[in-house]
N, C-alpha and C positions, 0 to 999 in steps of 0.2 A: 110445589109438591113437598111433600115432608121430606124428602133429600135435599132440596133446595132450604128448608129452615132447618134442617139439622146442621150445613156446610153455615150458616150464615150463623147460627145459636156458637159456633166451634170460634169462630171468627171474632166474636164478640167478646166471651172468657177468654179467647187470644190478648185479645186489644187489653182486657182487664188486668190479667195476669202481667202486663207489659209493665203497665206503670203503681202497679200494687204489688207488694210482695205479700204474699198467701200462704205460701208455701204447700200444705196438704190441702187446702184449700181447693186449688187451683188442679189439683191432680185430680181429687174427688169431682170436680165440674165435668171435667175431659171426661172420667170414667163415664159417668151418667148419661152423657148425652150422647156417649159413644155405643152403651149398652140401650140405649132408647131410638137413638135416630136412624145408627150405621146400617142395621137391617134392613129399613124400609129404604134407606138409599142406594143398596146394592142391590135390593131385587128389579127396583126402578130404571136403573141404571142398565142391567143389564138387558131390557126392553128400547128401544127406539122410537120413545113417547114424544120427541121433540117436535113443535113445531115451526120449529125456527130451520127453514128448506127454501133452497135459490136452486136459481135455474144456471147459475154461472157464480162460484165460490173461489177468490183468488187468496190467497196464502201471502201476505206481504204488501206492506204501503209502502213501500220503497219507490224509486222513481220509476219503476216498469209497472209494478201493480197500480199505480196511481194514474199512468199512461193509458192501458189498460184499462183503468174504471170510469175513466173519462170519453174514450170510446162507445163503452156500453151505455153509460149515463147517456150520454146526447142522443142513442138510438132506443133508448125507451127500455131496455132490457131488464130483467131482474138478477139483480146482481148483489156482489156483500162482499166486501174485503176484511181478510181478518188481520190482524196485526198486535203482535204480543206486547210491543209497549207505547204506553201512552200518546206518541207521536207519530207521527209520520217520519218517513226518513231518518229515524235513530242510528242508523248505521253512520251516519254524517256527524250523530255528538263525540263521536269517537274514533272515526277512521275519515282519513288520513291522521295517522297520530301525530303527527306535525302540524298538521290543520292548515295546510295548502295545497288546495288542488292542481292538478296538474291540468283542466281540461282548460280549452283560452277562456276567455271573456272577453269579444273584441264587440265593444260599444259602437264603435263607426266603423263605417265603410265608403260613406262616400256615396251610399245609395240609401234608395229607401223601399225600396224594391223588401219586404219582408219573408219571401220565400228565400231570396238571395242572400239577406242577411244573416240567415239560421247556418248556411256553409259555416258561418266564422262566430257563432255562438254556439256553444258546445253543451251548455248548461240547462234552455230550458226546454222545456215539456211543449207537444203541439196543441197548440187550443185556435178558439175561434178569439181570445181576449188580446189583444197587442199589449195591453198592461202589465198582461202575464206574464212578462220575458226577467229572466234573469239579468239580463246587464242593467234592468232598473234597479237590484239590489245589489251591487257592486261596483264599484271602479276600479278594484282592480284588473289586471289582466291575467291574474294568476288568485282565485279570487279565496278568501278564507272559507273553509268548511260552517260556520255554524253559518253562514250566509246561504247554504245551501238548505240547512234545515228548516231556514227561516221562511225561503223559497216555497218548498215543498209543501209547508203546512199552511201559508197561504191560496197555492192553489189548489189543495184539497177543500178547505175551507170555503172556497171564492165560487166553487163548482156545487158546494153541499154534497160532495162524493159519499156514500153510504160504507163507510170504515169504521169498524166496530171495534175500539183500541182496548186493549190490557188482557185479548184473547189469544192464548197460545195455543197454536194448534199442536198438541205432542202425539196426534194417530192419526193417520190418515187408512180408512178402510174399505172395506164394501160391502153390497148383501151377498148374502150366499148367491141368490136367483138375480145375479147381474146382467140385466139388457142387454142387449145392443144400440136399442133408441139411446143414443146420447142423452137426449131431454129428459131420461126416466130418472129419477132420483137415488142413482148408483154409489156416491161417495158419504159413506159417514165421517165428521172429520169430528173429532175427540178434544176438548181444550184441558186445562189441567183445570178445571175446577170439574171435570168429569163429564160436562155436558156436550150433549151430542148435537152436530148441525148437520141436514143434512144439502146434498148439492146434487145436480144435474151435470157439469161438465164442471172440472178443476182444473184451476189456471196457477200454475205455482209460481210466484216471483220474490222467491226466497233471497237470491241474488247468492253470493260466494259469501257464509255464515260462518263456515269456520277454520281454524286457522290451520294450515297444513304442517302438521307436526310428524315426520317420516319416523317409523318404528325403528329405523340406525341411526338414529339418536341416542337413543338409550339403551339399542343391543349395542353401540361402541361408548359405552359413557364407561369410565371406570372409577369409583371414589366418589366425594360429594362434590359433583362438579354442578354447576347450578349456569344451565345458561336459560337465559333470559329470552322472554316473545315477544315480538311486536307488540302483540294487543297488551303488553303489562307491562314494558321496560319504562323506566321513571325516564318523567319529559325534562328534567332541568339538566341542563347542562353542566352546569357542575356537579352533577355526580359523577360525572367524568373525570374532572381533573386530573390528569398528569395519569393518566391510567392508557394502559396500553388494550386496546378494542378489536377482536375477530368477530368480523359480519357477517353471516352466512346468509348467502342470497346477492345476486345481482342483477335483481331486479328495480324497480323506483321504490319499493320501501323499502329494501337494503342503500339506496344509494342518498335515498332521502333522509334516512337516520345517520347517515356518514355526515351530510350536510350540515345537520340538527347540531350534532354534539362535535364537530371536526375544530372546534375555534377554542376547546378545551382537552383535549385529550394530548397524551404525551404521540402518539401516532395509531392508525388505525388501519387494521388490513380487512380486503373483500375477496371471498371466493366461494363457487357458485359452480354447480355442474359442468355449465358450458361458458362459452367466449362472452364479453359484453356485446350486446347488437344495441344498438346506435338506433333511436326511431328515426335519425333524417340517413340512414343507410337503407332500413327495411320498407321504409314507409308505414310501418303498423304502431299505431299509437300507444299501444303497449309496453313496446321498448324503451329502453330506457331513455330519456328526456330532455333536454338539454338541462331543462330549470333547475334539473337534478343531481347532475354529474359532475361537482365541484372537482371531486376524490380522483376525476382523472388528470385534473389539474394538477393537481398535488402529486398523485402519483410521476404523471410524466415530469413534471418540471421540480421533480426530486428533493418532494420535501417531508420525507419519511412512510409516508403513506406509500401503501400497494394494494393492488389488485393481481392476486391468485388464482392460478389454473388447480382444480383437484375435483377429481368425483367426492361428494360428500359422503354417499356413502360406503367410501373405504376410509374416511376420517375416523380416529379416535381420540378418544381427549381422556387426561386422567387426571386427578388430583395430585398437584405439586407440592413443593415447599412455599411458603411463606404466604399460604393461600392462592397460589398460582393458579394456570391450566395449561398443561401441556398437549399438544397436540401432535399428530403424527398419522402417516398413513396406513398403519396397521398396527396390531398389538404387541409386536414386535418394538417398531419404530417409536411408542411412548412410553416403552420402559426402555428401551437403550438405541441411541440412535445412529452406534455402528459407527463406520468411517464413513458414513455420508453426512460430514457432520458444517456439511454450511448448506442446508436447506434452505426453503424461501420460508416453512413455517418452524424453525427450529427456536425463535421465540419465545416468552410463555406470556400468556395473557393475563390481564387479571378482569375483563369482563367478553364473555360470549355472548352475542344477541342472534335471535334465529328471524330470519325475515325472508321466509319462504313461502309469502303469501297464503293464498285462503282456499278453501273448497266448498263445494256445497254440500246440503248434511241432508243423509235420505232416511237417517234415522229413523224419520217418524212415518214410514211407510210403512204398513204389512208387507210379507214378502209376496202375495198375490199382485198384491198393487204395485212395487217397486218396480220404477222402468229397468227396461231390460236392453239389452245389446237388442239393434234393428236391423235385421239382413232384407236388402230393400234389391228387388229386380233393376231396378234402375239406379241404385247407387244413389239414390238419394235419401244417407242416413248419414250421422255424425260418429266420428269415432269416440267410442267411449271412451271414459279416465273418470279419474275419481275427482276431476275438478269441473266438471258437466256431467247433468245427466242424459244420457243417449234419447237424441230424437229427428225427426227426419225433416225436411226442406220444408214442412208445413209446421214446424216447432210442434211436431205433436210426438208422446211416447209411445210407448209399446201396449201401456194400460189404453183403452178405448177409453174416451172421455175424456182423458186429462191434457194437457198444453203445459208450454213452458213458455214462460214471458219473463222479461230483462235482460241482466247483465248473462244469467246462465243459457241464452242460446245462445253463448259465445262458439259453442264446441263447431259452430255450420261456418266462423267463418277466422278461428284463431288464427295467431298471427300472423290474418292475413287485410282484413278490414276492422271495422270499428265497433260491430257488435253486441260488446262486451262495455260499453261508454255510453253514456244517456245520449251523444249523440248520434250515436249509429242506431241503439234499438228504442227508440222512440218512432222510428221509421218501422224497425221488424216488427214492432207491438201493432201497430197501426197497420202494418200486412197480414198479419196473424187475424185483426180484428176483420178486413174483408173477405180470408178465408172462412170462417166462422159466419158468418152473414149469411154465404153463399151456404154452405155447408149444411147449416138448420134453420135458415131462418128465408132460403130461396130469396136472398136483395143479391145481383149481381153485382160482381165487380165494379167499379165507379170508371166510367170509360163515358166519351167524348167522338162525339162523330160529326166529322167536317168534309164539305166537296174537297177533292185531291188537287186541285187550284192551290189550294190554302196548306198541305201538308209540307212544304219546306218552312213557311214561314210560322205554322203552329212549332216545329220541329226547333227551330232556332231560338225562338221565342224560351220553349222549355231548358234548350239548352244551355242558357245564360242565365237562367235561376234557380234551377232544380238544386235542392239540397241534399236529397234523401239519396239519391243514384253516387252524390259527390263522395258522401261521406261512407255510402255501404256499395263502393264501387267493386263490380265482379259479382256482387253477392245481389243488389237490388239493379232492374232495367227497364227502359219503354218496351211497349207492346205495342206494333203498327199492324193492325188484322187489314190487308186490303182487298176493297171489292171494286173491281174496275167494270162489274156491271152494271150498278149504277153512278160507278166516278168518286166512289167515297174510300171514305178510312175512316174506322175506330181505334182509339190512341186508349190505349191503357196503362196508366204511371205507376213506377218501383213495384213491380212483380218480380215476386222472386224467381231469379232464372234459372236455378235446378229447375223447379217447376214446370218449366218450357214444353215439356212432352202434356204434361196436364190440364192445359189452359182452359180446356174444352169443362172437364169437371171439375174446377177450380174455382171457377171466373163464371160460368152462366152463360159464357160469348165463346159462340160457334166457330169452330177455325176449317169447319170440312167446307174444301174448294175454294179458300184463300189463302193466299200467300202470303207469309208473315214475315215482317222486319223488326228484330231484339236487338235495342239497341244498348250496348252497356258503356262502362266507364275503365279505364285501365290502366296500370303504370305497361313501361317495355318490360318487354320479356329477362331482359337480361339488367335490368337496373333495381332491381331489389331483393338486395341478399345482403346479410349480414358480411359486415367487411367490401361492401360495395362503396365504389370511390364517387361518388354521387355531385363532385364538386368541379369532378374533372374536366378539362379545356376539352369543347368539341360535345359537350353534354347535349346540346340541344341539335341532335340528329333530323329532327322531325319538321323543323322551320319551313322548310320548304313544300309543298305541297307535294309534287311525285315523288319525293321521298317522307311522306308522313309515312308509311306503313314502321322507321325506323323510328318512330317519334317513342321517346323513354318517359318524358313527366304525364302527368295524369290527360286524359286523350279519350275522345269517341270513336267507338267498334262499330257499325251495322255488320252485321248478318242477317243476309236475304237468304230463305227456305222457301221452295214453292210449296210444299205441305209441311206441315209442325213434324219435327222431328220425333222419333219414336223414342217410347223408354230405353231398345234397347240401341239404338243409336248412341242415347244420351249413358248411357254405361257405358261402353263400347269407345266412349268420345278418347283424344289422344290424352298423355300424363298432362297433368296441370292445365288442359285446355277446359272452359269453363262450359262451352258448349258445342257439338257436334260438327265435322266440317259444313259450312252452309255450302247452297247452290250460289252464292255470291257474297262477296263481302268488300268492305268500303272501309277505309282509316282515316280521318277524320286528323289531319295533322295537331299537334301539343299548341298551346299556344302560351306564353312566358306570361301572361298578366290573366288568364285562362279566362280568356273573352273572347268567343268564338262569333265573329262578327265579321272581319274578315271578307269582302264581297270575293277578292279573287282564292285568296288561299281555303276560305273555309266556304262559304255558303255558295259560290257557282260547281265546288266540285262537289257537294253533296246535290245538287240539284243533277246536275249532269249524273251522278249514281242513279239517282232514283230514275231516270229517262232512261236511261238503259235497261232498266229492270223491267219496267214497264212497258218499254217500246212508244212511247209518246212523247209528244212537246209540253213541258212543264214549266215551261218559261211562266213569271208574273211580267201583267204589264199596267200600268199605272192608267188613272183616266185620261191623260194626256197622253200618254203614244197610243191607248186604244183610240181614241178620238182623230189623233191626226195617219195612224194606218185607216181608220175606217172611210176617211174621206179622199185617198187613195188606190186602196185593194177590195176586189171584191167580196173574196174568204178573210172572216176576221177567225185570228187564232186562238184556243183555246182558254189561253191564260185571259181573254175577255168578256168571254162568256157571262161573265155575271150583272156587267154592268148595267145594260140599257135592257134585259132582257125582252130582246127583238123588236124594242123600239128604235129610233131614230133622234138627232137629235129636235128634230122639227115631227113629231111624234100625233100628227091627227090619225084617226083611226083605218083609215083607209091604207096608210101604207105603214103599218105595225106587219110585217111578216115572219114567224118562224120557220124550223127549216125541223124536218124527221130526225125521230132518234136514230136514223140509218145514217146520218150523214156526219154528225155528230156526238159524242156521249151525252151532251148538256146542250140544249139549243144556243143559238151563238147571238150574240149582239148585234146588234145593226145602228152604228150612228153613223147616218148617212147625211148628205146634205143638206143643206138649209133649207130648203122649204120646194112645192112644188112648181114653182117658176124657176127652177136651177136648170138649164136645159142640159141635158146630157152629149154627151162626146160618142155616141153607139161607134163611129166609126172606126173608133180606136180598139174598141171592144167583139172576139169574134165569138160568135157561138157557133160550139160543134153538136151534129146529131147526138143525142145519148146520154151526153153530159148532164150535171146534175148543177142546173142555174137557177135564177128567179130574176121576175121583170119586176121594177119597183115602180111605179108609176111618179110622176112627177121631178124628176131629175135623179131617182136614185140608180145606181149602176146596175150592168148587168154582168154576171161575170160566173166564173165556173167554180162549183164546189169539189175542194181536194176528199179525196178519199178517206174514211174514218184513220186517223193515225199517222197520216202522210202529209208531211207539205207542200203545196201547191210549187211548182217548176217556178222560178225566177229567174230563165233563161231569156233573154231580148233574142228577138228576132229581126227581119228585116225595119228597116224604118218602115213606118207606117202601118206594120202589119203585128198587130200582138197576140198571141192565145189569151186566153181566160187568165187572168192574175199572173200578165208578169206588164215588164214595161218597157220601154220602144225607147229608144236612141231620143239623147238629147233634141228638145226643139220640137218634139212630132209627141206629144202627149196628149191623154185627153183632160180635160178641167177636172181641176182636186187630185190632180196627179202629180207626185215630184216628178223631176228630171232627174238625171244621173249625178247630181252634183249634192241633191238631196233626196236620192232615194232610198227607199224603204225596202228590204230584202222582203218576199210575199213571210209575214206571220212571224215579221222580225223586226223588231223596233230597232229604228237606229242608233248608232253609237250614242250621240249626247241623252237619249231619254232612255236606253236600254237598265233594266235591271235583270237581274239574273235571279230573282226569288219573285213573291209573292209577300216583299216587304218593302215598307213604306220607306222613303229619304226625307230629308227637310224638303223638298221642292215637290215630291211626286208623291201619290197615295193610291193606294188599292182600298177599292168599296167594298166593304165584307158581306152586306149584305141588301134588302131592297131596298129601305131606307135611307141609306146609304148613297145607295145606285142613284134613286131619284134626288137626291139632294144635289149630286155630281151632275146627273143628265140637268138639273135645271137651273143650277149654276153656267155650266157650259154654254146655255142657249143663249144665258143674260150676256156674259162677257169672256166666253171662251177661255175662262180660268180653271184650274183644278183646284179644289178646295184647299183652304188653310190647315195643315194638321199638322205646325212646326214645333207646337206647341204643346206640352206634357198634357193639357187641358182639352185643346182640340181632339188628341189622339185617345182620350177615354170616352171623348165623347160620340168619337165616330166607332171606337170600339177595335180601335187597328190596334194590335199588337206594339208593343212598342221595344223593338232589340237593339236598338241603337243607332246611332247617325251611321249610316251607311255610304262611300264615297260610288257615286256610278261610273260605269265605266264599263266597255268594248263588252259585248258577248261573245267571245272569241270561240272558235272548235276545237281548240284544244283544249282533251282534258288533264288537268296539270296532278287531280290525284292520285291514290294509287289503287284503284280495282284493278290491274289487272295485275299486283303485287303478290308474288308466291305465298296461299294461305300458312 
């Protein structure tokens, strides 16, 4: 358009006039092209001729927009990231101005498990690529900042992400006749070369731009008192020398900049609105650091150095003698400082640096567009401040259409999880993006449905590598939607659980007339606060199983709802509880190396939870105790259902028999004897009128089916005389039956082969599914063995879950956790 060669003709006698001196020359070009072009580029400009229009416009290549663009990228979306300089992650050429990060870098673990390993990498972004990870671009453990730019602009690059760099966006706006259809092309966004983009839905991942500079600053500054900002204080340490330094802020750039220059300066004081909070007191990564806190060394073990109590702003500073800076807590106090004259800050400084961190800039809104304060029925909105913009448990604002992705949906979870750090919201980006699916694009939720056999052992499974619930714990949790009318569960991962009342229009997956179990992640109630002793003898409360509900280090919650809890429930819920009182709930003891594997402390008392809930037997049982109860009992028990389904292990077709869905939820297995010359023992065996039996022909038993939900009686009775599944006094058995010296309680494996889950040991294995099965049934037939899966190898191949070597042991009736622990 002639506005676009008028800006580019401007651009050129720029570049000319640069390295030519002209003089009138150079003036006379400007004029001309300004009285020839400027006209037709305002009338242009003020029309919305662009065709340059997404259906999803994110603001920021920073590590949330770039998280973000790689979501929509792999779902086919139209999308366009803008970003005003050249790079990706620019925010990293320059901040940390120390140029080390605080986030870990922990290369090994010991596994290889790559969901597991993301807990203790902090640095990269989730992709489908393993090459992609950040600990391949650093060794250290505290790793340098251009490493991360270096990071970032590889995997922009590595993805062909659609990021259109040197575009500032300085307006963000809308049309007068703005939709509702999200999808309709609502947002003009303005760059400084004047041109207009247009978008469907805005995803803003600005991240914290700029730097928090409080107006009592300079309504208490008195004279030319010059202090100094993070983003501009000179990096060399000797411009310190022998200079005495007030840091305001105590946070990790105030404590970091103490660190930087503390090995040159004559001494240096820190003070800061409130108290230092310690991040190994609060648990919030925010706080201040160890890597960081040199100055409290110094401080306490009294080597000049102090850290300051004082509201900032009642500080005043004035211009002293000899270029000094005085300071004082009122105007008063820095022109004469009275008989209070041995203060902590009576001092004078000769440099002030201000490190009071950053905020986000909404500048470039219209006041239409600018989010606004969210008053939400259900409380789920963030509290506004000038260092977030207000938006609610779906990161969306008050504008229709727009979203907030990165570091700025800190405001849903400050100091309180990790949100505000690539790695907690690499997790919320990645929630936000299956909100958004559902929302316009009808793809549900990404959820997983398995028979309820298998839900302790999926359950455990996740809980020994999930990253995303570890690191956004309180704030992200599972979803167990259960149907026990066909015997199933759908598992839904890191949902956000404000959301809990919403699941229904959130997610695409139905929760009317199932009963839901959220399972979240927690520290104790009472073990993180600033100035909490977190060190102290007797910390690990929680060791024990009947007393996990005391358990303080980070720990699994279940709460069981029989209907999803209502919005206004979820308002309504108690001060700091995260979710409403459930109809039941379960605590999941701490464990010190947080490997919940555990057969008695952890995985039998979550099994025995979920049986209660349920009212059923939920026991697993391996190929080998269902095999050797089946050549014993006539009811085999639920947790076997899957193996042989309803064959035998001698399996000709004549005696394949199932049993009604009245009798059972899942038809039940039969590995019955060896073949049909095995003569049966009937006489051992009684039948009552009514009962619910079956004749097997050729030596299989006959024997009475227990009630849908009930365990068949394991009462003995007279010698000789047995009911249906139980068993008779040593010496008077019938064949394939123990005695009492190795009997089998009816739908109870005995001690040495008992497990308590639906997960495999080095010796014993659960068949997940037919193939499976039949591998197992025809192994069995050859040599009466349960297949090999001792092996990392064997066990991908059969597809078992792999949570760790498991020790077996007793299924005892006591339950040692704590449900029945005062909510």
């Amino acid at each position: 358009t002639q506005s676009t060669w008028g800006l580019i003709s401007i651009k050129l006698i720029n570049y000319m006039c640069s390295y030519f001196v002209m003089g009138n020359l150079c003036f006379g070009a400007f004029l001309v092209i300004g009285v020839f072009w400027l006209p037709f580029g305002s009338t242009n400009q003020s029309e919305d001729t662009s065709n340059d229009a997404h259906q999803y416009c994110i603001i920021g290549a920073g590590p949330g927009g770039i998280q973000m663009a790689y979501f929509l990228h792999k779902a086919n979306r139209d999308y366009i990231v803008y970003e005003r300089n050249n790079i990706s992650g620019s925010f990293y050429e320059k901040f940390p101005r120390h140029r080390t990060l605080i986030s870990i870098n922990k290369r090994y673990t010991g596994r290889t498990n790559k969901e597991f390993n993301l807990r203790h990498d902090w640095n990269s972004l989730l992709s489908d690529n393993d090459n992609l990870l950040f600990t391949k671009y650093s060794k250290e453990f505290f790793p340098h900042a251009d490493r991360m730019v270096e990071y970032l602009n590889d995997f922009s690059a590595q993805f062909n992400l659609n990021i259109r760099y040197n575009t500032n966006i300085t307006r963000v706006s809308t049309y007068n006749n703005i939709e509702e259809d999200a999808l309709s092309y609502k947002f003009i966004l303005t760059d400084q070369e004047s041109l207009k983009h247009k978008c469907g839905l805005l995803l803003v991942a600005t991240g914290w731009s700029k730097p928090h500079i409080p107006d009592y600053l300079a309504r208490n500054t008195v004279g030319k008192v010059n202090i100094l900002g993070y983003e501009d204080m000179s990096l060399n340490p000797e411009d310190y020398a022998d200079k005495s330094v007030l840091i305001l802020g105590k946070g990790n750039s105030g404590f970091e900049t103490a660190n930087h220059i503390m090995g040159s300066t004559a001494f240096i004081h820190i003070t800061g609105h409130h108290r230092v909070t310690l991040a190994w007191e609060t648990h919030y990564v925010g706080d201040l650091r160890a890597v960081n806190n040199g100055l409290l060394d110094t401080y306490q073990l009294k080597s000049l150095d102090g850290v300051m109590e004082a509201e900032l702003d009642a500080f005043a500073f004035k211009e002293c003698p000899n270029n000094k800076i005085c300071t004082g807590l009122n105007w008063e106090a820095a022109n004469d400082r009275g008989s209070y004259d041995n203060s902590a800050n009576r001092l004078h400084y000769d440099v002030i640096i201000r490190c009071l961190g950053f905020t986000y800039d909404n500048k470039i809104f219209d006041e239409n567009v600018k989010p606004k304060k969210i008053i939400s029925k259900d409380g789920n909105a963030s509290e506004f401040s000038d260092k977030f913009p207000p938006i609610d448990h779906g990161y969306k604002t008050s504008t229709p259409g727009m979203y907030v992705v990165g570091a700025i949906t800190h405001s849903l979870d400050y100091k309180k999880s990790a949100g505000g750090f690539i790695h907690g919201f690499r997790y919320t980006t990645r929630a936000l993006f299956h909100l958004l699916q559902w929302e316009h694009h009808a793809v549900p939720w990404p959820s997983r449905t398995y028979n309820l056999n298998h839900l302790v052992s999926v359950l455990f499974k996740r809980f020994n590598e999930v990253s995303g619930n570890y690191q956004m714990f309180t704030v992200l949790g599972e979803v167990i939607l259960l149907d026990q009318s066909d015997d199933s569960f759908t598992h839904l991962e890191e949902f956000p659980i404000a959301l809990t009342p919403e699941i229904d229009t959130r997610t695409g997956h139905s929760t009317v007339g199932r009963p839901i179990v959220i399972i979240t992640m927690e520290y104790g109630a009472n073990f993180s606060y600033p100035g909490a002793d977190t060190f102290k003898q007797g910390r690990d409360v929680g060791g024990y199983p009947d007393e996990a509900y005391k358990s303080n280090f980070l720990h699994f919650v279940f709460y069981y709802y029989k209907e999803t809890p209502s919005s206004e429930a979820m308002k309504n819920r108690e001060p700091d509880a995260i979710l409403p009182i459930p109809d039941n709930y379960f605590v999941m003891s701490e464990d010190f190396v947080t490997d919940w594997t555990a057969a008695n402390s952890h995985i039998l008392q979550a099994r025995r939870w979920f049986e209660a809930i349920l009212s059923q037997d939920r026991r697993g049982f391996t190929a080998r105790s269902c095999f050797q109860t089946s050549l014993s009992y006539a009811s085999e028990p639920r947790g076997c259902a899957e193996f042989g389904k309803g064959r035998g292990v001698y399996e000709p077709p004549d005696y394949s028999r199932r049993f009604g869905s009245n009798d059972f939820s899942v038809p039940p297995v039969w590995i019955g004897a060896f073949g049909p010359r095995a003569k049966p023992r009937e006489e051992h065996v009684t039948k009552e009128t009514g009962s619910k039996s079956w004749d097997a022909p050729g030596g299989l038993r006959k024997g009475k089916m227990s009630e849908k939900g009930k365990l068949p009686s394991n009462t003995p009775t007279e010698k000789g005389k047995m009911p249906s599944n139980t068993l008779t006094k040593k010496g008077t058995v019938p064949s394939n039956t123990p005695t009492d010296n190795s009997a089998l309680p009816i739908n109870r494996p005995a001690d040495k082969i008992a497990l308590p889950i639906n997960t495999p040991t080095d010796k014993d294995t659960v068949a997940p599914d037919d193939v499976e099965a039949s591998r197992v049934i025809a192994k069995l037939r050859h040599n009466l063995s349960p297949p090999d899966v001792s092996s990392d190898k064997a066990r991908v191949d059969s597809g078992i879950p792999d949570i760790g070597k498991i020790e077996m042991m007793p299924d005892t009736d006591k339950v040692l956790g704590s449900p029945g622990a005062k909510y």
